[in-house]
C-alpha positions as CSV (number, residue, x, y, z in Angstrom):
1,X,118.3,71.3,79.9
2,X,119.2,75.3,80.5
3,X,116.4,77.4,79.7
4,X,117.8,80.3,77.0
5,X,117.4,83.9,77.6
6,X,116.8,86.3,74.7
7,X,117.6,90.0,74.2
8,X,114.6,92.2,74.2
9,X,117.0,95.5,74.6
10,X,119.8,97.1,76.4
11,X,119.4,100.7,77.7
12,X,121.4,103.2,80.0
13,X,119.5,105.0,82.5
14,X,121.0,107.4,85.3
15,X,120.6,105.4,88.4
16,X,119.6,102.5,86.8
17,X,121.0,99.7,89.2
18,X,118.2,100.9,91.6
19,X,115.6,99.3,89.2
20,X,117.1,95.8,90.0
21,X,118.7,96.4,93.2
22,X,116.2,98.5,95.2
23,X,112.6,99.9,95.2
24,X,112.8,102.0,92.1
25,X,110.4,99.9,90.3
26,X,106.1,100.6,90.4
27,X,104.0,98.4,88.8
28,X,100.2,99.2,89.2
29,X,98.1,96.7,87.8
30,X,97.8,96.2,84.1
31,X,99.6,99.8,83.6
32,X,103.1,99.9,81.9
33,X,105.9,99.4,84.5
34,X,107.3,102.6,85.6
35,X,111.1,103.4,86.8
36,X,111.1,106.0,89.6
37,X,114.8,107.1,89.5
38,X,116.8,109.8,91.4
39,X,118.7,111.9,89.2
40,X,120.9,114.7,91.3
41,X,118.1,116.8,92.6
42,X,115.5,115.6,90.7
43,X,113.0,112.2,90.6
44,X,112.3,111.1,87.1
45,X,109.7,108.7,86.3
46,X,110.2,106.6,83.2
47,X,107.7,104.4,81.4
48,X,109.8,101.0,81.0
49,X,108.3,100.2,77.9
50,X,108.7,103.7,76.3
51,X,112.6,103.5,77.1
52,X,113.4,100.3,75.7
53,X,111.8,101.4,72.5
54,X,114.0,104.3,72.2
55,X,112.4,107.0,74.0
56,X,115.0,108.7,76.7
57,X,112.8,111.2,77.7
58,X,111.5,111.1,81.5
59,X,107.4,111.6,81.5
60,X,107.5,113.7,84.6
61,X,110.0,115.3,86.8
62,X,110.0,116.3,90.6
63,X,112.1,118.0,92.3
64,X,113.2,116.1,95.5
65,X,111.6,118.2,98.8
66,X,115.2,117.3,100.6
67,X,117.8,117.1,98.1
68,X,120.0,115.6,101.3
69,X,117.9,112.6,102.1
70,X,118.3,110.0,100.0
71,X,116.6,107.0,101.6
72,X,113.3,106.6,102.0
73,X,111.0,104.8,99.4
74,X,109.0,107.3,97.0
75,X,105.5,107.1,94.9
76,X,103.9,108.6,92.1
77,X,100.1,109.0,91.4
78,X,98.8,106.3,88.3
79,X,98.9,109.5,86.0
80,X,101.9,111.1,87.2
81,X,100.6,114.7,88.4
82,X,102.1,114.0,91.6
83,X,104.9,112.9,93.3
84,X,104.8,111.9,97.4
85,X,108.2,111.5,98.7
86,X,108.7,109.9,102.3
87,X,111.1,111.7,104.5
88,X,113.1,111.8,107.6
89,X,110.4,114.2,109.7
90,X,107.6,114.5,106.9
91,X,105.5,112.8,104.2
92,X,105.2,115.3,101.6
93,X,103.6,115.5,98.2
94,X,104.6,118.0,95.6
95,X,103.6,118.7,91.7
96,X,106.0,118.6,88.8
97,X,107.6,122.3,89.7
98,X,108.2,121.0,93.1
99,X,105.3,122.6,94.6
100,X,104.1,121.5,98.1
101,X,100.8,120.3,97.8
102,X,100.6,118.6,101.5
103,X,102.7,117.7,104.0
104,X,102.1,114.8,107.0
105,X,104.8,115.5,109.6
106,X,106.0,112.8,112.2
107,X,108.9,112.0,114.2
108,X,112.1,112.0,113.3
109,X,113.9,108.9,112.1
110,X,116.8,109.8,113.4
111,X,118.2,107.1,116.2
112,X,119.0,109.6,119.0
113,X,116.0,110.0,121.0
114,X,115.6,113.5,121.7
115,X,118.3,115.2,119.5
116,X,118.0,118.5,118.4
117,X,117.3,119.9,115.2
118,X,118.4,123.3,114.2
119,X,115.3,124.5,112.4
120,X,116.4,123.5,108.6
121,X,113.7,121.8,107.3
122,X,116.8,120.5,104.9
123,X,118.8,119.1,108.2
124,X,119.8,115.4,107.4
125,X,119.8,113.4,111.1
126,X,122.6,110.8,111.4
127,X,121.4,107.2,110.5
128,X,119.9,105.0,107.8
129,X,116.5,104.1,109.0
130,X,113.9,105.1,106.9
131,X,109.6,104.5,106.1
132,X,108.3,104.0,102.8
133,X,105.5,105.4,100.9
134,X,103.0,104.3,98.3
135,X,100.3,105.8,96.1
136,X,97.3,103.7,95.8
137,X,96.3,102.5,92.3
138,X,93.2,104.6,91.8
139,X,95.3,107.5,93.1
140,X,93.2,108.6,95.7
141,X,94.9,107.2,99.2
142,X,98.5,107.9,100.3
143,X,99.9,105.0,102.4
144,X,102.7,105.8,104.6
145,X,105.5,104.1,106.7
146,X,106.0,106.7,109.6
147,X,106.9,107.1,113.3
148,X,105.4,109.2,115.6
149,X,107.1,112.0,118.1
150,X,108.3,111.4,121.4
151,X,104.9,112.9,122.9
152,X,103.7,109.0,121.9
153,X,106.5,107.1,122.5
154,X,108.4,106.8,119.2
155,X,105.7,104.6,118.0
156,X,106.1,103.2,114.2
157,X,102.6,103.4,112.2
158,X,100.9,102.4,109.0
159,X,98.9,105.5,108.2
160,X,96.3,106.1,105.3
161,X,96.2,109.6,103.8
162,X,93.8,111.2,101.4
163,X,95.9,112.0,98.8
164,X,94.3,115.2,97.7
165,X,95.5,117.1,101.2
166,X,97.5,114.7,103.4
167,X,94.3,114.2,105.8
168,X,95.2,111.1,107.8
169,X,92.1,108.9,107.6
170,X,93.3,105.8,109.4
171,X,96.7,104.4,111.4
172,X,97.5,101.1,112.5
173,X,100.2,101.3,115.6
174,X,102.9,98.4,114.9
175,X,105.2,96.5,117.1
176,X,108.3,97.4,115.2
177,X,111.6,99.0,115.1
178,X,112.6,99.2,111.5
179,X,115.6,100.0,109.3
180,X,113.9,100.6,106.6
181,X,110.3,99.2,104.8
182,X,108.6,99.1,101.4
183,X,104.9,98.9,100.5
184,X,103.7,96.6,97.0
185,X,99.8,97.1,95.8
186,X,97.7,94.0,94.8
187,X,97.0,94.3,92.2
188,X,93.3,94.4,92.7
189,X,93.4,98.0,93.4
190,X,92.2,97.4,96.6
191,X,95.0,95.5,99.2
192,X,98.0,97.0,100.4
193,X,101.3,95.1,101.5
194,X,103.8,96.7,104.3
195,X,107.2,94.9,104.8
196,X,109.5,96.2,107.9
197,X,113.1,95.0,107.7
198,X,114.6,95.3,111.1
199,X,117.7,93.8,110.2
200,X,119.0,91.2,112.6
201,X,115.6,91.5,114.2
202,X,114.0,89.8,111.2
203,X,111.0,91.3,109.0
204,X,107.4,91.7,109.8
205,X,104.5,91.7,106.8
206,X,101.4,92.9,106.8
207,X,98.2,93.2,104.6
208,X,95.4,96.0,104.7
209,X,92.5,97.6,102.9
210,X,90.8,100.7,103.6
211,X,86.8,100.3,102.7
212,X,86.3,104.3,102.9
213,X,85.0,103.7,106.4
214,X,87.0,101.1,108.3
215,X,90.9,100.0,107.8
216,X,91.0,95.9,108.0
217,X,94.2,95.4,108.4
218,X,96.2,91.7,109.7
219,X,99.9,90.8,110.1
220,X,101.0,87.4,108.8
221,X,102.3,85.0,112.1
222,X,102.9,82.4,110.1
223,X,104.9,85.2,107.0
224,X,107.1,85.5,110.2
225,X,110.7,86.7,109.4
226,X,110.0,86.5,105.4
227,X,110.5,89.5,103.3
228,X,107.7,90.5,100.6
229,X,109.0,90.2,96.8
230,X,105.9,90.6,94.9
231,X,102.3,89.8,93.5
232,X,101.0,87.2,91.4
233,X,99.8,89.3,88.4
234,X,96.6,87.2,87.9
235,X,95.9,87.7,91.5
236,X,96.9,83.8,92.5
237,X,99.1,84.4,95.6
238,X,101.7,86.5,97.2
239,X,105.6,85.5,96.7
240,X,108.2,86.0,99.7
241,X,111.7,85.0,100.3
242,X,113.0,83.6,103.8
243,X,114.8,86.3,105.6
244,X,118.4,84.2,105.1
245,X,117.0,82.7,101.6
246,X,116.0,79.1,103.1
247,X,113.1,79.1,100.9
248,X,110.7,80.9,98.6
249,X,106.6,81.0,99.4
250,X,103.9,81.4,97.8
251,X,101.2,82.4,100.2
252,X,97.4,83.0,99.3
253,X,96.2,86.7,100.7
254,X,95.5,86.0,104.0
255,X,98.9,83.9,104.7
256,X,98.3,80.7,103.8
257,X,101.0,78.7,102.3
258,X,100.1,77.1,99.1
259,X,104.0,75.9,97.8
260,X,107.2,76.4,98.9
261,X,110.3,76.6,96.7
262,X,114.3,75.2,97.5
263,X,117.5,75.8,95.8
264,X,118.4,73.1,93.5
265,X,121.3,71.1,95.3
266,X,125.2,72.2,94.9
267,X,128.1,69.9,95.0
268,X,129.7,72.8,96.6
269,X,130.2,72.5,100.3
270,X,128.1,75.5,101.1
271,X,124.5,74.6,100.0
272,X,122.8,77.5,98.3
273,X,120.4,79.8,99.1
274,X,118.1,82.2,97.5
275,X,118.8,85.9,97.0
276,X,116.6,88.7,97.5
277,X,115.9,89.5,94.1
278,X,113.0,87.2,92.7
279,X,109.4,87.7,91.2
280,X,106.8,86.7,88.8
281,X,108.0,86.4,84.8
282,X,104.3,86.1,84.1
283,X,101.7,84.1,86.0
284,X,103.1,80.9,84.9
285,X,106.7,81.1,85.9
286,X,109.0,82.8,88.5
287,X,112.2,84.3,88.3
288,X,115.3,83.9,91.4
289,X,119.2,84.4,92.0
290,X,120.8,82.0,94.1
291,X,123.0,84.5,96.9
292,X,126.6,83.3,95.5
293,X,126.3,86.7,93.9
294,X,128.0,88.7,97.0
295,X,131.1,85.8,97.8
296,X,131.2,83.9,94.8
297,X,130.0,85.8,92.1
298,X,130.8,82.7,89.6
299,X,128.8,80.7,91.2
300,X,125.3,82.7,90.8
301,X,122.6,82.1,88.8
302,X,119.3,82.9,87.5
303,X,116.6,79.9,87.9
304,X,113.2,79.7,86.5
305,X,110.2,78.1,88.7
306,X,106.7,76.8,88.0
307,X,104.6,79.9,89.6
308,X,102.0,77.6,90.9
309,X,104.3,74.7,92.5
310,X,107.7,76.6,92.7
311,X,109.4,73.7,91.7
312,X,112.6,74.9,89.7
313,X,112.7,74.1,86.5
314,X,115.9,75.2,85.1
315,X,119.2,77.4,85.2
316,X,119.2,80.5,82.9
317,X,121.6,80.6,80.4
318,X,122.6,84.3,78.9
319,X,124.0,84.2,75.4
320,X,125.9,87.3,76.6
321,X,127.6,85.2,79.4
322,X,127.0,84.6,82.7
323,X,125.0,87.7,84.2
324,X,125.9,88.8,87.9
325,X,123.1,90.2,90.3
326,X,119.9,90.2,90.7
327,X,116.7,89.9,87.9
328,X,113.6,92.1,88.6
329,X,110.7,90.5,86.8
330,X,108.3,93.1,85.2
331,X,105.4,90.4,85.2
332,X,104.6,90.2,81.2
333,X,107.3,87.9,80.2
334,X,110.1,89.8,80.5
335,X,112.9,90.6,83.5
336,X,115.4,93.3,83.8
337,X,119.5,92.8,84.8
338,X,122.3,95.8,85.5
339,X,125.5,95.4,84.7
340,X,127.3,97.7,87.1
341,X,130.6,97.4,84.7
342,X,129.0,99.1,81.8
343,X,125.7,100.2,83.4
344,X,123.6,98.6,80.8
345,X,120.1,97.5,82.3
346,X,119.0,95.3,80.1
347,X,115.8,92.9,79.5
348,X,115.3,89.8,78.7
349,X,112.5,87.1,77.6
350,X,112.8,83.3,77.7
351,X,113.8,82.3,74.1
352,X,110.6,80.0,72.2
353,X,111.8,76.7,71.9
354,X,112.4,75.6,68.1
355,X,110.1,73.3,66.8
């Protein structure tokens, strides 16, 4: 039996696809879920449940530092007085009128080795690679996704900032070569997640916390190659997806898998595989697209799992029709879908069975 989708609201938001499709989504913790969306020049940071009750209005707006770079994944402090954008040759962080507050410089991510740059702090480098950043959820520590000049090598790092003037307080040297990365919190305000795609070179995962004194940090051997999706909200487990969608895990903190989830069998001749777009519904159930979505987009669908066995339980079933793409659970019952046709993002709870 399909499990049945409900309405909960359609809204229009500039750059709204990157809220299902990308890093564009913060959750902290118990906090309303915030949309951090690029807007011409500008970031605007939305409170999710603000917008779907009718409120269009961004909370805070920052201008962006480089108005030519647009990779790199962005944060905002918990009470949004703060913005700290990750760039090609700089971590910076700026107020709400675009004021530099601090600035962390490092290498270039630029691929050429030892290319010139002309002196325009606005000069965009060839190239898509990127680092990520990520405001901690008591606002007080800046994490940061950077590589380091040719004086050491090119060397990618985990760095930990104090957020109130950039000070680097810690830095874990790592054995990668990314494309890109993107950081998720624990949501016990206390561990920090760091996941490096380096495309056909696989994904590397790791987990640290900073004490005040000492940076304990590990990477996850046995996480090997599997990209991290997101947090179990009542702190139960960490969820990833195999790098070519083999399988869905859910792993305690320090790597350990507890259960392992599979695509429900096809009669097609290509078996299925799971997408990159999956997530916690709430602590009892998860939320994950099947990959047809890019070659077959007939064929996807939305499943919903047990959170603590990841056994599937059903397809979803939209009363709107079939819905293309990914879902981005939001962790309180409801998930989020775009519709790149009409540019509706919409969200959605699973419909209470009649009596």
């Amino acid at each position: 039996m399909s499990i049945t989708a409900q309405p909960h609201g359609s809204v229009k938001l500039p750059g709204g696809a990157a809220l299902v499709n990308g890093f564009a989504f913060e959750g902290r913790g118990n906090a309303p879920c915030r949309a951090l969306l690029r807007n011409g020049d500008e970031l605007e940071v939305y409170d999710l449940d603000e917008v779907f009750a009718g409120e269009r209005a961004p909370t805070a707006v920052f201008p962006l530092p480089w108005p030519g770079w647009d990779r790199g994944v962005h944060s905002v402090s918990p009470d949004a007085t703060f913005a700290v954008f990750s760039g090609q040759r700089a971590v910076r962080a700026v107020g709400p009128g675009g004021e530099p507050l601090w600035e962390y410089r490092h290498g270039c991510w630029g691929p050429e080795l030892d290319h010139a740059h002309t002196g325009d702090e606005q000069e965009v480098c060839p190239g898509i690679e990127h680092g990520s950043c990520r405001v901690s959820d008591g606002g007080r520590l800046v994490w940061a996704h950077v590589v380091l000049g040719p004086e050491e090598d090119w060397q990618e790092c985990w760095v930990v900032l104090d957020a109130r003037d950039g000070r680097e307080l810690a830095r874990l040297p790592l054995d990668s070569a990314a494309s890109g990365s993107h950081h998720l919190s624990h949501p016990d305000g206390l561990h920090m997640g760091l996941c490096i795609g380096m495309g056909q070179d696989g994904v590397l995962l790791h987990w640290a916390r900073w004490d005040g004194e000492e940076l304990t940090c590990w990477d996850l051997d046995e996480a090997s190659d599997r990209i991290l999706m997101d947090v179990h909200p009542g702190h139960a487990g960490f969820l990833t997806v195999e790098h070519y969608g083999a399988d869905l895990t859910l792993h305690a903190l320090d790597g350990t898998v507890l259960a392992e989830g599979v695509p429900e069998p096809s009669d097609e001749e290509d078996p299925p595989c799971w997408d990159y777009g999956c997530g916690f519904v709430d602590a009892d159930t998860v939320i994950a697209s099947t990959v047809e979505s890019d070659e077959d987009p007939d064929r996807a669908l939305h499943w919903m799992l047990d959170a603590r066995t990841l056994r599937v339980r059903d397809a979803v079933v939209y009363p709107t029709g079939r819905v293309r793409g990914y879902a981005r659970p939001l962790g309180d019952g409801t998930w989020l879908t775009y519709d790149g046709g009409s540019g509706a993002l919409s969200r959605w709870t699973e419909a209470t069975p009649r009596a």
